[in-house]
N, CA, C and O atoms as a GROMACS GRO file, in nm:
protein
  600
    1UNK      N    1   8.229   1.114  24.583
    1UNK     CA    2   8.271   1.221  24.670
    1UNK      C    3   8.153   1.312  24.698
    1UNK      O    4   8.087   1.355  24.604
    2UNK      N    5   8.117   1.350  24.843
    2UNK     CA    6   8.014   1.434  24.846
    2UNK      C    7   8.124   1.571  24.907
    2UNK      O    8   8.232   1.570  24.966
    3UNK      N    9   8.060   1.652  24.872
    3UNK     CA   10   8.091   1.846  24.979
    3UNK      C   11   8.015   1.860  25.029
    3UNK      O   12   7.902   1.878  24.985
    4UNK      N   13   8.061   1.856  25.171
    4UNK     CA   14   8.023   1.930  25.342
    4UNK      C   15   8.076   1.995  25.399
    4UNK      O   16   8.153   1.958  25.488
    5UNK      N   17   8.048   2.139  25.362
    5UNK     CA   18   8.111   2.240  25.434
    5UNK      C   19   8.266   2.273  25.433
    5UNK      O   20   8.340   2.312  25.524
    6UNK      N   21   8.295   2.241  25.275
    6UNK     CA   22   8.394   2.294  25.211
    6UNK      C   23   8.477   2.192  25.212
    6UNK      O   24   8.586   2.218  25.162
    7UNK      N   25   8.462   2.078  25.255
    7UNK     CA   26   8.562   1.971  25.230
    7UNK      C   27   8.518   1.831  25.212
    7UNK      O   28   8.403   1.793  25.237
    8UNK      N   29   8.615   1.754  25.167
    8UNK     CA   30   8.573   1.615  25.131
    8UNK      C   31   8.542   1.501  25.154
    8UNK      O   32   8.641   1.428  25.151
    9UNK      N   33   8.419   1.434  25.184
    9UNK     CA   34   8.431   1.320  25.268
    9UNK      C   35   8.435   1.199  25.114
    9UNK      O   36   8.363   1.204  25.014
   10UNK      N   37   8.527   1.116  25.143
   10UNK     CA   38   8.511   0.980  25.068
   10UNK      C   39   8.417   0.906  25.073
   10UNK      O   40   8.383   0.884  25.190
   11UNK      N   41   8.334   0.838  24.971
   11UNK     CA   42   8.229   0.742  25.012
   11UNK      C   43   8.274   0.655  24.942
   11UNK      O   44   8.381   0.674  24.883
   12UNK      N   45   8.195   0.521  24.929
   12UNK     CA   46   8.232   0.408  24.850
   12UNK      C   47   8.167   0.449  24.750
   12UNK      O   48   8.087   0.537  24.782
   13UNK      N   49   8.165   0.419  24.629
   13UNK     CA   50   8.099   0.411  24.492
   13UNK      C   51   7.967   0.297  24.478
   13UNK      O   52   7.961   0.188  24.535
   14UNK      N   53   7.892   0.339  24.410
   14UNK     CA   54   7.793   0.226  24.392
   14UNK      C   55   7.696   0.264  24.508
   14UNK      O   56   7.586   0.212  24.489
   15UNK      N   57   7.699   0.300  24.562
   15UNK     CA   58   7.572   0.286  24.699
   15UNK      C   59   7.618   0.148  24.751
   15UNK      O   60   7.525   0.072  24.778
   16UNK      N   61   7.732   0.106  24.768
   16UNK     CA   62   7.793   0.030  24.855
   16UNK      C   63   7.824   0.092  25.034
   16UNK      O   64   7.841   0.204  25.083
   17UNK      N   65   7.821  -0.060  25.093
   17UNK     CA   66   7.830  -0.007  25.195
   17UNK      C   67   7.942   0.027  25.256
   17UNK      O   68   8.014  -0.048  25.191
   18UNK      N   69   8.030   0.092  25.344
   18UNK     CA   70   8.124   0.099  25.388
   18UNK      C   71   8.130   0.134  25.562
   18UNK      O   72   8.080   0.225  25.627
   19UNK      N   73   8.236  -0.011  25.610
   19UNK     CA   74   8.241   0.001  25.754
   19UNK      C   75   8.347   0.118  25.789
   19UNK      O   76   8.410   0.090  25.891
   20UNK      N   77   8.366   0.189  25.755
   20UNK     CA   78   8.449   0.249  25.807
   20UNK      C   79   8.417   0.400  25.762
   20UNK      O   80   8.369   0.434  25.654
   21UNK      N   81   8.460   0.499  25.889
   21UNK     CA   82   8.424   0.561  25.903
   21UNK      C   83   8.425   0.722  25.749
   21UNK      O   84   8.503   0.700  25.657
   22UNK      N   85   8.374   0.804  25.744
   22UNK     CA   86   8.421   0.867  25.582
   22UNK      C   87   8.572   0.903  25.652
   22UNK      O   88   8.598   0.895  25.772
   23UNK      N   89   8.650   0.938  25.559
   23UNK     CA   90   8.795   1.044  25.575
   23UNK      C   91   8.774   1.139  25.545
   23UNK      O   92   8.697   1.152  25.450
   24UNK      N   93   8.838   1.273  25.618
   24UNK     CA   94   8.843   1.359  25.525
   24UNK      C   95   8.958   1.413  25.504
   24UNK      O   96   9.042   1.432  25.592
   25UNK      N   97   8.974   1.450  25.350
   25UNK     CA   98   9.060   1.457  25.256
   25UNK      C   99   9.169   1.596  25.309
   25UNK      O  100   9.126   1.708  25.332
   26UNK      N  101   9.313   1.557  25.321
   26UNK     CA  102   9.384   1.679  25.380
   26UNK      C  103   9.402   1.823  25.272
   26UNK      O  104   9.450   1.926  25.319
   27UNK      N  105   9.369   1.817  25.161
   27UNK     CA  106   9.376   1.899  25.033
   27UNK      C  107   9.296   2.000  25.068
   27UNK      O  108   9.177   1.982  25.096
   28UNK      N  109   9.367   2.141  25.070
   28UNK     CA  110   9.309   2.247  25.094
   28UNK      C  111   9.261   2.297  24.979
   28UNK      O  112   9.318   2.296  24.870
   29UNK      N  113   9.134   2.348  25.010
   29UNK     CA  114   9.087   2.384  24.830
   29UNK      C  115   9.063   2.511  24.838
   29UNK      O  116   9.022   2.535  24.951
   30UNK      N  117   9.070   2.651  24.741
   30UNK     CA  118   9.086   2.753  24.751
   30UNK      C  119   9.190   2.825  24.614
   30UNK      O  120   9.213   2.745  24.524
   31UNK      N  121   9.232   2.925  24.603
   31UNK     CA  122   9.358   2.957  24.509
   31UNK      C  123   9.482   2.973  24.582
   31UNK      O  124   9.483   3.007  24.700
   32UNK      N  125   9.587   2.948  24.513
   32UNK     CA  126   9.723   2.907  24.597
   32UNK      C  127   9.763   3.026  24.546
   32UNK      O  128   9.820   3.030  24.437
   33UNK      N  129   9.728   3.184  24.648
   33UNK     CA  130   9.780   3.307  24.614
   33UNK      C  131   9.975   3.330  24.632
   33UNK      O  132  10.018   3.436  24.585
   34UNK      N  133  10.076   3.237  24.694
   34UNK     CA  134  10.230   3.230  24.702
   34UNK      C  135  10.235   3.239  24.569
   34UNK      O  136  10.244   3.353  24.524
   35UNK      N  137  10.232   3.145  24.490
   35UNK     CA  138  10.274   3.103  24.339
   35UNK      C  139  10.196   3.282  24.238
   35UNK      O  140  10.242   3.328  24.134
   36UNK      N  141  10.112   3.322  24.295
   36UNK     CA  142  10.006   3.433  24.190
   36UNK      C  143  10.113   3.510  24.159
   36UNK      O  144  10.156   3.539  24.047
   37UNK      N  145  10.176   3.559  24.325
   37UNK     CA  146  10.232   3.697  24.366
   37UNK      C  147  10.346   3.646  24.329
   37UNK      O  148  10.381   3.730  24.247
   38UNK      N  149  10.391   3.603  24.330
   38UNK     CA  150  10.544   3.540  24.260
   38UNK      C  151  10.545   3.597  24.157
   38UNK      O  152  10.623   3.690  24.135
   39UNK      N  153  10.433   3.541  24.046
   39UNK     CA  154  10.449   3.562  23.935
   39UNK      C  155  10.397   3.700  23.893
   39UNK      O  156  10.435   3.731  23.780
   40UNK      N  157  10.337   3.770  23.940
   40UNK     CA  158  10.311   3.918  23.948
   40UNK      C  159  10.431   4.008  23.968
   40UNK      O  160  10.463   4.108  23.904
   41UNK      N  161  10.496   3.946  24.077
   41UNK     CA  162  10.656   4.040  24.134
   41UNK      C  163  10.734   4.045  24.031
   41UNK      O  164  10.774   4.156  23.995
   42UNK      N  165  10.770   3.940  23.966
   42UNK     CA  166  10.870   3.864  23.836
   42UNK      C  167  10.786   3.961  23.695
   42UNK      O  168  10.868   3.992  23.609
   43UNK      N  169  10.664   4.002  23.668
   43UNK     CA  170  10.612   4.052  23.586
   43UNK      C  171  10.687   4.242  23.624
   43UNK      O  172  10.783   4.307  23.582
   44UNK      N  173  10.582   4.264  23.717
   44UNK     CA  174  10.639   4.459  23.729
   44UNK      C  175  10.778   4.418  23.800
   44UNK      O  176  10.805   4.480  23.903
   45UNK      N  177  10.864   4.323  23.757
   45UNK     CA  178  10.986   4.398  23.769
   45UNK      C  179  11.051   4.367  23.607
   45UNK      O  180  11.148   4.430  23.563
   46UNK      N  181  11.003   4.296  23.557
   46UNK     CA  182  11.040   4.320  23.435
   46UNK      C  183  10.999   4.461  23.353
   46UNK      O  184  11.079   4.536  23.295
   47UNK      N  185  10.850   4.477  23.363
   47UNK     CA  186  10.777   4.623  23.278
   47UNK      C  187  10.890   4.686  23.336
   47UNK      O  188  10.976   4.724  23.256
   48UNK      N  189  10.912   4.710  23.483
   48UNK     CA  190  10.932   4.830  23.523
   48UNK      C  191  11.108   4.863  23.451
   48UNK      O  192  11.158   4.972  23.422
   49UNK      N  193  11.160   4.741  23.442
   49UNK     CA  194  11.298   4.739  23.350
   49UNK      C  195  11.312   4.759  23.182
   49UNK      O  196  11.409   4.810  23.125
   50UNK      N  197  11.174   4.698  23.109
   50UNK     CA  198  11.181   4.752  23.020
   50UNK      C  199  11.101   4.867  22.965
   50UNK      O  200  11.109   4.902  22.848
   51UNK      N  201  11.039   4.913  23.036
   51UNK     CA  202  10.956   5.008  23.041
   51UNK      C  203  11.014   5.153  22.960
   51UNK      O  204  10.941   5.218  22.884
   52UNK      N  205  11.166   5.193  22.991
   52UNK     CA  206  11.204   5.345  22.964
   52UNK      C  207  11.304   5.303  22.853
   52UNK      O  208  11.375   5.379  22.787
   53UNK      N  209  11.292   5.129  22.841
   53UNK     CA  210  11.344   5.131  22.696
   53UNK      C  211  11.278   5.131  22.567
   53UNK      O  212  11.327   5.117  22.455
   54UNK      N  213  11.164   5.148  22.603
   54UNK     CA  214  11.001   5.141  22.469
   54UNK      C  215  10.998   5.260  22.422
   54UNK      O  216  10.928   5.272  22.322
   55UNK      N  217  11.048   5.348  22.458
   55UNK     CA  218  11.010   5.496  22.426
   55UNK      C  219  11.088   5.503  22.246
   55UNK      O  220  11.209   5.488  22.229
   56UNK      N  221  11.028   5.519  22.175
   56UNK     CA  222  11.063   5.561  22.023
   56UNK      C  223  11.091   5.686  22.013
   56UNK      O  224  11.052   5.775  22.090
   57UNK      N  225  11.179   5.703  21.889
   57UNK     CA  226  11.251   5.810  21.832
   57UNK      C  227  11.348   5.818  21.850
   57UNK      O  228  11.413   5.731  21.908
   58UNK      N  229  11.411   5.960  21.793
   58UNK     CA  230  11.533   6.020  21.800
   58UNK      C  231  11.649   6.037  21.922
   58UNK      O  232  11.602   6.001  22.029
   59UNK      N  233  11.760   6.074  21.931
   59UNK     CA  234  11.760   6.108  22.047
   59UNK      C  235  11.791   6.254  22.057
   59UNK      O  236  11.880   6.292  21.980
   60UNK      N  237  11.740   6.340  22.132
   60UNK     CA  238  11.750   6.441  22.150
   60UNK      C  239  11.773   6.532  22.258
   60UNK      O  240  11.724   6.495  22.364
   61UNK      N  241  11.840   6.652  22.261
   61UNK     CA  242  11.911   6.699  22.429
   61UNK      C  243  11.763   6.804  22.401
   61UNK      O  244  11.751   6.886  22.310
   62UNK      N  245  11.682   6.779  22.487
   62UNK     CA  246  11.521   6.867  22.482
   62UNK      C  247  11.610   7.011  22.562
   62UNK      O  248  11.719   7.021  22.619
   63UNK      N  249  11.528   7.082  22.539
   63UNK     CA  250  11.542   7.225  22.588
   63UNK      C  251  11.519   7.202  22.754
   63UNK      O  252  11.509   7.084  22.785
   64UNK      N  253  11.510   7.291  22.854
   64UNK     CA  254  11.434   7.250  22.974
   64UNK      C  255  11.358   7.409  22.965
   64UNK      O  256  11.387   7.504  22.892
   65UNK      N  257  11.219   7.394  23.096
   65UNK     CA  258  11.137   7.456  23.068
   65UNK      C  259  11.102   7.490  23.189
   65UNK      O  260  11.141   7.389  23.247
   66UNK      N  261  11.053   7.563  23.281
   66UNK     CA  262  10.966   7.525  23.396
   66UNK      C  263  10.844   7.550  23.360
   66UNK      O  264  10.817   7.582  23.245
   67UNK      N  265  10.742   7.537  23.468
   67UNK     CA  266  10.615   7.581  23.500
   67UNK      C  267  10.524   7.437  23.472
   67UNK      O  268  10.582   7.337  23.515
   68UNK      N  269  10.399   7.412  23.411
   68UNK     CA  270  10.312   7.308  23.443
   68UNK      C  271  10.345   7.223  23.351
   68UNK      O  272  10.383   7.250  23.236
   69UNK      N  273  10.326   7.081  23.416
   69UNK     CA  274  10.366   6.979  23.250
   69UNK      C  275  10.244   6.941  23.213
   69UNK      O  276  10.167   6.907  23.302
   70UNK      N  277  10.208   6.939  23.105
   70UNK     CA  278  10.073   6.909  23.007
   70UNK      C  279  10.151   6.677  22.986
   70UNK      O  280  10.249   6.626  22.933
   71UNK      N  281  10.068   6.641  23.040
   71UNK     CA  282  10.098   6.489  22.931
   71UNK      C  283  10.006   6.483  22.857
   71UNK      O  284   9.888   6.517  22.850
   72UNK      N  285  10.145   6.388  22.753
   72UNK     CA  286  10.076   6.385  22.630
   72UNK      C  287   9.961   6.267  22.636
   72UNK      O  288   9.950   6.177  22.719
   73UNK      N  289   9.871   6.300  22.508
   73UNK     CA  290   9.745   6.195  22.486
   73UNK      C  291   9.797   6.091  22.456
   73UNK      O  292   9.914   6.068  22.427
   74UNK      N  293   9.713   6.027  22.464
   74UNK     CA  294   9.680   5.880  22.367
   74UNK      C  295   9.696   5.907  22.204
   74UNK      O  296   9.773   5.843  22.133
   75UNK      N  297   9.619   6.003  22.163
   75UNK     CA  298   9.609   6.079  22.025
   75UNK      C  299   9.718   6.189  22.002
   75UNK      O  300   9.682   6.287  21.938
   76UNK      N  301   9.850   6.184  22.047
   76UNK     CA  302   9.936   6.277  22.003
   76UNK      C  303  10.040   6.222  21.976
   76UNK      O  304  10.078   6.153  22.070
   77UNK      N  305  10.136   6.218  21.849
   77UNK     CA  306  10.228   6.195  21.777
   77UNK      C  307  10.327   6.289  21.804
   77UNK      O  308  10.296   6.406  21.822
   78UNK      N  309  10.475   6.242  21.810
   78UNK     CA  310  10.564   6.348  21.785
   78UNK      C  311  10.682   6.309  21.694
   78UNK      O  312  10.754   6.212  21.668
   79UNK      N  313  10.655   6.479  21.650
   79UNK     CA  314  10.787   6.523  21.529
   79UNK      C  315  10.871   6.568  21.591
   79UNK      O  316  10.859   6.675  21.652
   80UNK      N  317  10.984   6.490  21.589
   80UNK     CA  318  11.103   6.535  21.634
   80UNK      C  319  11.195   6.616  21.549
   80UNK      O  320  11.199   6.566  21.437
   81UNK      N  321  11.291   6.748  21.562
   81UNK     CA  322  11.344   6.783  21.534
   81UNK      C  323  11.512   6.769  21.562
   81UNK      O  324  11.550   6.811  21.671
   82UNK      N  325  11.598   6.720  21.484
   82UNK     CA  326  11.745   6.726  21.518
   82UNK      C  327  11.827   6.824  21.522
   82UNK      O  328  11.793   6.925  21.460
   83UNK      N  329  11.923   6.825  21.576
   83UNK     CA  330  12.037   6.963  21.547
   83UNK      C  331  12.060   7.020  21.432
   83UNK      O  332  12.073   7.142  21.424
   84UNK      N  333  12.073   6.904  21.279
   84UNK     CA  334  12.088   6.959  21.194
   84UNK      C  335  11.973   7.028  21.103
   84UNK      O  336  12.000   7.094  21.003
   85UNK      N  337  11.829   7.002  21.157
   85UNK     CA  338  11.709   7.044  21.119
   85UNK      C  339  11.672   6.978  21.037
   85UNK      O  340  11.662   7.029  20.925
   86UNK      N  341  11.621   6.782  21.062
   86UNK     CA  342  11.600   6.714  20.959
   86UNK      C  343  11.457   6.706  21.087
   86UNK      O  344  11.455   6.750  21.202
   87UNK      N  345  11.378   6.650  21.030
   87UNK     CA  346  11.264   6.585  21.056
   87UNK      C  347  11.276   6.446  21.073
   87UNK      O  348  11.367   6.381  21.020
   88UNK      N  349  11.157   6.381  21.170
   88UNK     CA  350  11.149   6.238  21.204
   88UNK      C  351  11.048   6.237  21.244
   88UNK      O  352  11.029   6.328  21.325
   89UNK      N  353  10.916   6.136  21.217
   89UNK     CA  354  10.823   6.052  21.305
   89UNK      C  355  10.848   5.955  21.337
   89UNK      O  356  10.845   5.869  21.249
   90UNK      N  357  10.888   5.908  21.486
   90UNK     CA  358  10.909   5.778  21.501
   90UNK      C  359  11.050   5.819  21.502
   90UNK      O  360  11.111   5.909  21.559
   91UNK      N  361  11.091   5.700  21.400
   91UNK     CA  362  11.228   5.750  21.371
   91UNK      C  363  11.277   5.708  21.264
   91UNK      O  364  11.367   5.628  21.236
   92UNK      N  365  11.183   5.795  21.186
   92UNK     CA  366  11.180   5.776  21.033
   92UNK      C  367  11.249   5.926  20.959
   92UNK      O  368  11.176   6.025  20.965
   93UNK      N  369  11.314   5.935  20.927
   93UNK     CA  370  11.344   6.077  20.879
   93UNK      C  371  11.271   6.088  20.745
   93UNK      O  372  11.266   6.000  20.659
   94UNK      N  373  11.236   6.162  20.742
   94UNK     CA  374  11.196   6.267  20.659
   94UNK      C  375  11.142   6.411  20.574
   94UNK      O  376  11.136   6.512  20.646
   95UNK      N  377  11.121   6.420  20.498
   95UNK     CA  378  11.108   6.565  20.465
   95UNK      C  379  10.985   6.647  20.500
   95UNK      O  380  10.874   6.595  20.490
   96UNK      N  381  10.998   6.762  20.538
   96UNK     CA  382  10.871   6.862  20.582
   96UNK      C  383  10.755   6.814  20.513
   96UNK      O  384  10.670   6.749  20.574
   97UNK      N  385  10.742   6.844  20.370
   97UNK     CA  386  10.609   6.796  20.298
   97UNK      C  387  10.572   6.632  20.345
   97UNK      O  388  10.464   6.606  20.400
   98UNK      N  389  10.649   6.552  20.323
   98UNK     CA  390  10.625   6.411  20.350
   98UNK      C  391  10.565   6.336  20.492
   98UNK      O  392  10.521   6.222  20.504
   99UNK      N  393  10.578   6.427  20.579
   99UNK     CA  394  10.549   6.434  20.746
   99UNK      C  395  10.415   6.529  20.738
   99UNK      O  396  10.310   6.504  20.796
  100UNK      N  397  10.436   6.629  20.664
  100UNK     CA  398  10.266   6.656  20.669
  100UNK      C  399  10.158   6.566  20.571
  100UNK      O  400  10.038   6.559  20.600
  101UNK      N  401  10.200   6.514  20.482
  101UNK     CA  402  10.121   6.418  20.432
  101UNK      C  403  10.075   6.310  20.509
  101UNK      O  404   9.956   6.279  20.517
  102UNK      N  405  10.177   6.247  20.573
  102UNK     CA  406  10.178   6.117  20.688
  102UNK      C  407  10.048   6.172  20.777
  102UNK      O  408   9.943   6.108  20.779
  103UNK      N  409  10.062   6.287  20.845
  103UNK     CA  410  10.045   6.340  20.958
  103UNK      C  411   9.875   6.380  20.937
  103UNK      O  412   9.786   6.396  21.020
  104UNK      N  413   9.878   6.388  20.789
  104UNK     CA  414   9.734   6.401  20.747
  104UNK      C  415   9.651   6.324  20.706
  104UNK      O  416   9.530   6.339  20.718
  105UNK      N  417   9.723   6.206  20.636
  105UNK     CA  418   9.666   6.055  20.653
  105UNK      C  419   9.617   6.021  20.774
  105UNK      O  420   9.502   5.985  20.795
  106UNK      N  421   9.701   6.031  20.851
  106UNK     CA  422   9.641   5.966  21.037
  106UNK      C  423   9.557   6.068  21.084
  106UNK      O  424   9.482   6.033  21.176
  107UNK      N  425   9.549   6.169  21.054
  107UNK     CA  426   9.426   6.292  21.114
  107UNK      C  427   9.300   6.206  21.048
  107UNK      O  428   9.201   6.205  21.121
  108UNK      N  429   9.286   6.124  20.908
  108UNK     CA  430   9.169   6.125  20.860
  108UNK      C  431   9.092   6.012  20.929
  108UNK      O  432   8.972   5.997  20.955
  109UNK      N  433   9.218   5.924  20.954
  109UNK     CA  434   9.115   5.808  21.046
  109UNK      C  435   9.142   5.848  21.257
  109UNK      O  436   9.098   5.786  21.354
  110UNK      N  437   9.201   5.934  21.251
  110UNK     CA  438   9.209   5.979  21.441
  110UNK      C  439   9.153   6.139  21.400
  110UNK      O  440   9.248   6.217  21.409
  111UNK      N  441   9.055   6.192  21.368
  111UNK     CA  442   9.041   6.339  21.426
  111UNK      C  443   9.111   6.376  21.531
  111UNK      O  444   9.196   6.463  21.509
  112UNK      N  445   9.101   6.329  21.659
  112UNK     CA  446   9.152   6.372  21.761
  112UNK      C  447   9.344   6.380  21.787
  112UNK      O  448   9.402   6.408  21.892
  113UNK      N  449   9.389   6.356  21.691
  113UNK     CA  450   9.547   6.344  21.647
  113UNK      C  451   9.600   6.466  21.727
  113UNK      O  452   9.532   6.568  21.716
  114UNK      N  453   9.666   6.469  21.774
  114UNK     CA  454   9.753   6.617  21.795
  114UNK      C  455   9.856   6.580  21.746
  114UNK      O  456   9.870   6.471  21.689
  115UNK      N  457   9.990   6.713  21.768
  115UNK     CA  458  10.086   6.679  21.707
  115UNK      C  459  10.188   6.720  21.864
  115UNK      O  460  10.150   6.811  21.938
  116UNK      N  461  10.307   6.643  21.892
  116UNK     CA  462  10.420   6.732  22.010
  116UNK      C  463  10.548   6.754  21.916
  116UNK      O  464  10.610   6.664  21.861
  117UNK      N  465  10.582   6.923  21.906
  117UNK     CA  466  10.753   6.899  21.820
  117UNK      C  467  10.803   6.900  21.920
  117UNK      O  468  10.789   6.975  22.017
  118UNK      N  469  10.903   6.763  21.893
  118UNK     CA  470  11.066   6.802  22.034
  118UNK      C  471  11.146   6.834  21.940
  118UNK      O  472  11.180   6.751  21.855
  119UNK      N  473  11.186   6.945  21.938
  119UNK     CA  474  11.318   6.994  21.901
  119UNK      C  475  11.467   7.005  22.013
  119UNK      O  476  11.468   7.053  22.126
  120UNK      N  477  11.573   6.949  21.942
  120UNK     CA  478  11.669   6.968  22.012
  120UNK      C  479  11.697   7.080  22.033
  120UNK      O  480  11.655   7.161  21.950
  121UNK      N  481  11.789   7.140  22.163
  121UNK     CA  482  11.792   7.241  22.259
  121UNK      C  483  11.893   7.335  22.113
  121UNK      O  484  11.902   7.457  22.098
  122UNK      N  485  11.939   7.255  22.049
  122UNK     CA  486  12.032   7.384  21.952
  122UNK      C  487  12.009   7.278  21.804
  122UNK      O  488  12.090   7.211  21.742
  123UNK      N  489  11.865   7.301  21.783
  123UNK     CA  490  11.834   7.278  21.676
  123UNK      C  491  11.780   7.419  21.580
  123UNK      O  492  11.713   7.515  21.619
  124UNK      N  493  11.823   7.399  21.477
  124UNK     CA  494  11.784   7.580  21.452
  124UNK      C  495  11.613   7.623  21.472
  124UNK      O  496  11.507   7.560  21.469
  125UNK      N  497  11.641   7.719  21.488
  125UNK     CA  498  11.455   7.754  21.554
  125UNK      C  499  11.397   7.781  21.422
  125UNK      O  500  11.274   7.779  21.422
  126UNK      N  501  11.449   7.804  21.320
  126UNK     CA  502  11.349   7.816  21.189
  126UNK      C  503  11.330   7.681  21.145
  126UNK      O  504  11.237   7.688  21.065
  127UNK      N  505  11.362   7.583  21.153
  127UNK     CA  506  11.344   7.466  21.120
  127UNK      C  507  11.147   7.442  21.218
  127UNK      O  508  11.029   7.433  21.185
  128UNK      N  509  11.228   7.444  21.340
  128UNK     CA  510  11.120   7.424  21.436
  128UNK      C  511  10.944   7.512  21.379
  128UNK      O  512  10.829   7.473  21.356
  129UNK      N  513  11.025   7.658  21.378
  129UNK     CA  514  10.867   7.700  21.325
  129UNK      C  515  10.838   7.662  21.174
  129UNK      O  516  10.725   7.653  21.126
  130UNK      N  517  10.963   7.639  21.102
  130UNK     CA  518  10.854   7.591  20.951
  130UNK      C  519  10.778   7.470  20.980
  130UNK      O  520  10.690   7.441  20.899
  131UNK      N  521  10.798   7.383  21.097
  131UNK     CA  522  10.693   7.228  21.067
  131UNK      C  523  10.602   7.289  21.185
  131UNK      O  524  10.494   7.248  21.143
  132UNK      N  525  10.571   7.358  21.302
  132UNK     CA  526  10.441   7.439  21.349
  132UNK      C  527  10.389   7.568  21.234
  132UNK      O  528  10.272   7.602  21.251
  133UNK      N  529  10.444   7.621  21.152
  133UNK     CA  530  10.346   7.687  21.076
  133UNK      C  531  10.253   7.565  20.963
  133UNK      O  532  10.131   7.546  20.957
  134UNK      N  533  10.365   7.501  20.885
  134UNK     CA  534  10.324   7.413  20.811
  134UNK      C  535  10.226   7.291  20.852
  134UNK      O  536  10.170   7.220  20.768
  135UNK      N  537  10.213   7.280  20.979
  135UNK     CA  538  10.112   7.219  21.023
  135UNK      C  539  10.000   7.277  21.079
  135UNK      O  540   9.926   7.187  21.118
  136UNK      N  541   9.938   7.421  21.106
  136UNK     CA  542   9.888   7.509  21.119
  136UNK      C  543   9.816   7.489  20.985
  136UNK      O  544   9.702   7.441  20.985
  137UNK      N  545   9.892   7.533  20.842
  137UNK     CA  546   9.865   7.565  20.740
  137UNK      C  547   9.779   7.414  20.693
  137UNK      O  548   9.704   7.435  20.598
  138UNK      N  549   9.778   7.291  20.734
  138UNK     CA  550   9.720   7.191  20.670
  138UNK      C  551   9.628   7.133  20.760
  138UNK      O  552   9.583   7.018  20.756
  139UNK      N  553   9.591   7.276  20.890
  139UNK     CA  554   9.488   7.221  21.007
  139UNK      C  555   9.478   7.201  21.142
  139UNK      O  556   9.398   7.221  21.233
  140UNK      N  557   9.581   7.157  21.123
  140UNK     CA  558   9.615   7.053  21.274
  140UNK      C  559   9.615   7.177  21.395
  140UNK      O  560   9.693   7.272  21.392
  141UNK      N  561   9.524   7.156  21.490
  141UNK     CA  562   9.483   7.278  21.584
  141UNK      C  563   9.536   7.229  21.704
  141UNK      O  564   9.538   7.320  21.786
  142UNK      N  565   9.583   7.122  21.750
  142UNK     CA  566   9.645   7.099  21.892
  142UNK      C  567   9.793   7.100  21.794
  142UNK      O  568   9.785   7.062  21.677
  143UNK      N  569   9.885   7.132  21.834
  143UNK     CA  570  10.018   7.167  21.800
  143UNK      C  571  10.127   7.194  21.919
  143UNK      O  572  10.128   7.316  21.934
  144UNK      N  573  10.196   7.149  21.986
  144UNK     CA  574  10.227   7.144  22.138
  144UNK      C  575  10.382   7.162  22.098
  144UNK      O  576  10.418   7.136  21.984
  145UNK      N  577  10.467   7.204  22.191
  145UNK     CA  578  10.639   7.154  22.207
  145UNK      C  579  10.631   7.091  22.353
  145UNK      O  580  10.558   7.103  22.451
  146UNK      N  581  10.755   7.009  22.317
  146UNK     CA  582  10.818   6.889  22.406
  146UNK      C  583  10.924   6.949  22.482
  146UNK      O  584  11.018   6.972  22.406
  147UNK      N  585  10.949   6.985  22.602
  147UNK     CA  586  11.073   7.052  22.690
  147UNK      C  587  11.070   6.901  22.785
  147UNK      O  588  10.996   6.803  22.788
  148UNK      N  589  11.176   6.937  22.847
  148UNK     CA  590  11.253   6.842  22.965
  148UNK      C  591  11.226   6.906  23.100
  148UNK      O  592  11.256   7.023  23.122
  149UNK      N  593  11.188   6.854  23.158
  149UNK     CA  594  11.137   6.934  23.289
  149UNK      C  595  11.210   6.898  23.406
  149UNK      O  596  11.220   6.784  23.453
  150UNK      N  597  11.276   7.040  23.464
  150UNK     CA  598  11.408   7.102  23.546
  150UNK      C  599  11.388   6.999  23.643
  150UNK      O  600  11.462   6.990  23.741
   0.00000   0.00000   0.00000
C-alpha cells in the first residue's frame, strides 16, 4: 500500500507487475467524531444526574443569608452542626474535642485547611460558637459559616 494525498492506492506485492489500473480504497480515514459526541452526551448527562447526589454530610435546613457568596476551597472541610447540637465531619458524628483533634491532624499535612460550620437554622447558637471558639483556640484562622442563599 502506498499514501498519496491522503488516500490509498493498492499495489501488487513483491515489485510485481500489475495490469490494471491502482484502486482507490473507499475508506475514509480521519476520527469518526458521531460515535465521540455520543459518548460525551451519555457522559455529562450522567455527571450532571449524579452530580447533586455526591455532596456528603448531614442533612441540614441552613439558615438563609443575603449579600456575596464566598465558595468554598479545595482546602476547606465542613463541620456540620444539627438541631440537637451534636457535631459531624462528613457524616461522622462526633464529639467537640474529637473533631478538633481530626481537624488538627489534617491541618498538619494541608496547612492551607480551612474550616465551613453549617449549622442548622434552629440549631442552638451556643453549640455553634463553642466549635468556632474551640477552633480559634487550637489555630485554625480561616473559620467560615455555611448559609443557603435566598
Amino acid at each position: 500500500m502506498i499514501m498519496r494525498n491522503s488516500q490509498t492506492i493498492c499495489t501488487v506485492p513483491c515489485g510485481g507487475k500489475s495490469t490494471r489500473a491502482p484502486r482507490r480504497s473507499s475508506c475514509k480515514e480521519g476520527i469518526q467524531m458521531t460515535p465521540m459526541i455520543d459518548v460525551m452526551a451519555t457522559l455529562l448527562a450522567v455527571f450532571m444526574v449524579t452530580a447533586p447526589m455526591m455532596t456528603s454530610g448531614i442533612d441540614l435546613d441552613l439558615p438563609t443569608a443575603g449579600g456575596s457568596v464566598s465558595s468554598a476551597s479545595d482546602h476547606a472541610m465542613v463541620l456540620s452542626v444539627d438541631r440537637q447540637g451534636n457535631y459531624y465531619l462528613s457524616e461522622d458524628r462526633m464529639a467537640l474535642d474529637a473533631v478538633i483533634k481530626r481537624l488538627a491532624a489534617m491541618r498538619a499535612e494541608n496547612p492551607k485547611l480551612s474550616i465551613v460550620i453549617a449549622g442548622d437554622e434552629k440549631s442552638d447558637y451556643g453549640a455553634v460558637m463553642r466549635a468556632m471558639g474551640s477552633l480559634r483556640d487550637a489555630g485554625f484562622e480561616t473559620v467560615s459559616l455555611q448559609t443557603r442563599v435566598e
